[in-house]
VOFI-410942 format. One record per residue: x, y, z of N, C-alpha, C in turn; residue number from 1. Coordinates in pm, whole numbers, always signed. Layout:
BEGIN
ROKE       nu       nv       nw      cau      cav      caw       cu       cv       cw   num
ROKE        X        Y        Z        X        Y        Z        X        Y        Z   NUM
...
//
This chain:
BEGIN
ROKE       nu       nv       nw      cau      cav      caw       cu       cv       cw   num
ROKE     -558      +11     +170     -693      -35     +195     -688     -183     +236     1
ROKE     -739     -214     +314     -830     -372     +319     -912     -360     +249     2
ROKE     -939     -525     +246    -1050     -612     +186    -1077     -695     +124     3
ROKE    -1205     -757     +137    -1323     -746     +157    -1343     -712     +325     4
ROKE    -1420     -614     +323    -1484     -612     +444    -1626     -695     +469     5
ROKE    -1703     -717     +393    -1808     -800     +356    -1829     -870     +308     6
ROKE    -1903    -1018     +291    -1892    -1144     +205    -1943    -1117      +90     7
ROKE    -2005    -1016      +91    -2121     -993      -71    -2125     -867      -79     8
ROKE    -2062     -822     -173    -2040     -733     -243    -2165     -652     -334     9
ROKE    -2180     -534     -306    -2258     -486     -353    -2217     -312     -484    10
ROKE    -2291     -344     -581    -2293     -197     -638    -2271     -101     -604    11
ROKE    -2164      +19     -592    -2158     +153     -505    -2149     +150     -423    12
ROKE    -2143      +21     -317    -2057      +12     -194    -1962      +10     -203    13
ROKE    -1862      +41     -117    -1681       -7     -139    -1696     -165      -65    14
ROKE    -1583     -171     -104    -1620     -314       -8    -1418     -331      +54    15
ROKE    -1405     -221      +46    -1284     -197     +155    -1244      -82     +245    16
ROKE    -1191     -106     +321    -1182      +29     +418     -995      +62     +412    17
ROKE     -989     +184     +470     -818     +257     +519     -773     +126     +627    18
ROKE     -652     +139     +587     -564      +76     +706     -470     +183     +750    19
ROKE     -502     +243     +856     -425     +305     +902     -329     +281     +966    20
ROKE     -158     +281     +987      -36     +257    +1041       -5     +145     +951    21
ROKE      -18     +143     +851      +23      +23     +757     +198      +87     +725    22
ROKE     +269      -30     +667     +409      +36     +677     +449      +25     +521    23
ROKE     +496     +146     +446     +494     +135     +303     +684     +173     +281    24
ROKE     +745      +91     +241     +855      +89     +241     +895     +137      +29    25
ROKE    +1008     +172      +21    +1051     +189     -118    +1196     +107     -121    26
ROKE    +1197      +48     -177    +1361      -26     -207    +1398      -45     -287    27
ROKE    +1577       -4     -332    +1634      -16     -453    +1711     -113     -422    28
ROKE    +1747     -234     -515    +1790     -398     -513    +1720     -436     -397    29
ROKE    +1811     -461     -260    +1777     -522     -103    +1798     -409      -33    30
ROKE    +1796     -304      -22    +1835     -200      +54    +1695      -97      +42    31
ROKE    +1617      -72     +201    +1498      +35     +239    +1638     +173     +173    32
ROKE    +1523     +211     +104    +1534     +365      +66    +1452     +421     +153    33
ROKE    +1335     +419     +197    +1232     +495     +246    +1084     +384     +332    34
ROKE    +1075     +428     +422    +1006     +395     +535     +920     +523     +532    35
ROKE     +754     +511     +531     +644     +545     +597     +547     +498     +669    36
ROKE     +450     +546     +734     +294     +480     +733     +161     +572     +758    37
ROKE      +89     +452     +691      -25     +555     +682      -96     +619     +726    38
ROKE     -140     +703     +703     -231     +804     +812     -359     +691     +811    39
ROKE     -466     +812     +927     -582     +754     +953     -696     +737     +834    40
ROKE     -651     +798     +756     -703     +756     +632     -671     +691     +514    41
ROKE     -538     +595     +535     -445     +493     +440     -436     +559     +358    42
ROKE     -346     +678     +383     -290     +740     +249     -128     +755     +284    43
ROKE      -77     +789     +199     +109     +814     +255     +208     +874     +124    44
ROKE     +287     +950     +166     +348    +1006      +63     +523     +949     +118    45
ROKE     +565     +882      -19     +689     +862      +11     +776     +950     -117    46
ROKE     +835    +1047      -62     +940    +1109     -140    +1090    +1097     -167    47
ROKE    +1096    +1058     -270    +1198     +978     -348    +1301    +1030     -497    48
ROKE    +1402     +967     -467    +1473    +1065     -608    +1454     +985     -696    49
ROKE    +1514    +1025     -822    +1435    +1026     -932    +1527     +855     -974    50
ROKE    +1459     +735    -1020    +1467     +569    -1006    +1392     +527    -1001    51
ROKE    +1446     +357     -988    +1361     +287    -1009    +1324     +222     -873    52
ROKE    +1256     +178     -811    +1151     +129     -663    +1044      -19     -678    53
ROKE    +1109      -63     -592     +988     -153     -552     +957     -103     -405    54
ROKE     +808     -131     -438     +726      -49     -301     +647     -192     -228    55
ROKE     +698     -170     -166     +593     -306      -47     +472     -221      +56    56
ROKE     +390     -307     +120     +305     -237     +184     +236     -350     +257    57
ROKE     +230     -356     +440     +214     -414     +563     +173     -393     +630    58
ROKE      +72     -441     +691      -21     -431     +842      +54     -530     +951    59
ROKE      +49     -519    +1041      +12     -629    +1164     -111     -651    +1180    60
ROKE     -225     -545    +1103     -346     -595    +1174     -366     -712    +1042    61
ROKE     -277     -705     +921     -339     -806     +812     -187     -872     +783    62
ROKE     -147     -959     +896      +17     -987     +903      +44    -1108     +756    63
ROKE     -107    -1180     +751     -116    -1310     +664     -137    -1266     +530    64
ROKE     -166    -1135     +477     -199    -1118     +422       -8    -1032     +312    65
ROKE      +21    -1062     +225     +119    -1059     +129      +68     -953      -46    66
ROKE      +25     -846      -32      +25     -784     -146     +124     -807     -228    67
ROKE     +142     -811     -352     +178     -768     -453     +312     -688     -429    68
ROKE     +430     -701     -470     +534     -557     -487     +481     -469     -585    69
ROKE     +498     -371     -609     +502     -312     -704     +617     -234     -743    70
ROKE     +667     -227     -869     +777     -139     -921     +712      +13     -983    71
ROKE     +801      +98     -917     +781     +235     -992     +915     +288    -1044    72
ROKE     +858     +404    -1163     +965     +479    -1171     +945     +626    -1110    73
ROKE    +1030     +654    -1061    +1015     +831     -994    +1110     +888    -1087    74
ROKE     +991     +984    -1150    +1107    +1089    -1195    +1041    +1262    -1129    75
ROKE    +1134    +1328    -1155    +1150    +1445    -1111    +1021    +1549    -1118    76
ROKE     +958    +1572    -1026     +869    +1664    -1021     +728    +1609    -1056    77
ROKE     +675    +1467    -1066     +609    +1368    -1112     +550    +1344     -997    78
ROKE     +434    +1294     -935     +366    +1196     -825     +308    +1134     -917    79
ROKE     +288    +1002     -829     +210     +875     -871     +162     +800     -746    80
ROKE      -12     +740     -792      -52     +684     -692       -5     +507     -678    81
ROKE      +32     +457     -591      +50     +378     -580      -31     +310     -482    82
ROKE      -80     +197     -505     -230     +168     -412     -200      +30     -357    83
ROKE     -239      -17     -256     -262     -152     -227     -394     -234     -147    84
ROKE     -405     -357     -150     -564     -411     -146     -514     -468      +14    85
ROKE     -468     -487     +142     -455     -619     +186     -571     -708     +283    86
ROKE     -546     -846     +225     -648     -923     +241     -681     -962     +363    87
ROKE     -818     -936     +398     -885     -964     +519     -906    -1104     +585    88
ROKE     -924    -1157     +465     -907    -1339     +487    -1097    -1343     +541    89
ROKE    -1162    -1222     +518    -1307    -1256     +497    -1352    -1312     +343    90
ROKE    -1475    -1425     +420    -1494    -1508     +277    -1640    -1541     +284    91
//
């Protein structure tokens, strides 16, 4: 997802949208395990054996924008959502 898409935020609005073709990578130490991107609706499934991951996640359309890593564990027969915000640089 992006966002903010809007300066003012409202109740039961979202106030972010899909980034679609965003690039969601998985890596164990310095080494890509796994390369995706997202569909037209910023979703993505990266399938992975069972470890430990840091997951990054990148636009070009939000190049300035630097989420968070996040670490997962994958174990066997398990999904987990893993989500990211990146920033629009609207203010």
């Amino acid at each position: 997802m992006a966002g903010p898409i809007s300066p003012i935020s409202r109740i039961g609005h979202p106030n972010t949208r899909p980034v679609p073709g965003a690039r969601v990578e998985a890596l164990q130490g310095n080494q890509v395990v796994g390369v995706v991107h997202t569909d037209h609706s910023g979703h993505y499934t990266l399938k992975l054996l069972p470890g430990t991951y840091v997951i990054l996640a990148n636009s070009d359309r939000y190049r300035f924008s630097k989420p968070r890593p996040k670490t997962v564990v994958a174990s066997a027969g398990h999904t987990q959502n893993v989500d990211f915000v990146l920033d629009t640089g609207l203010r």
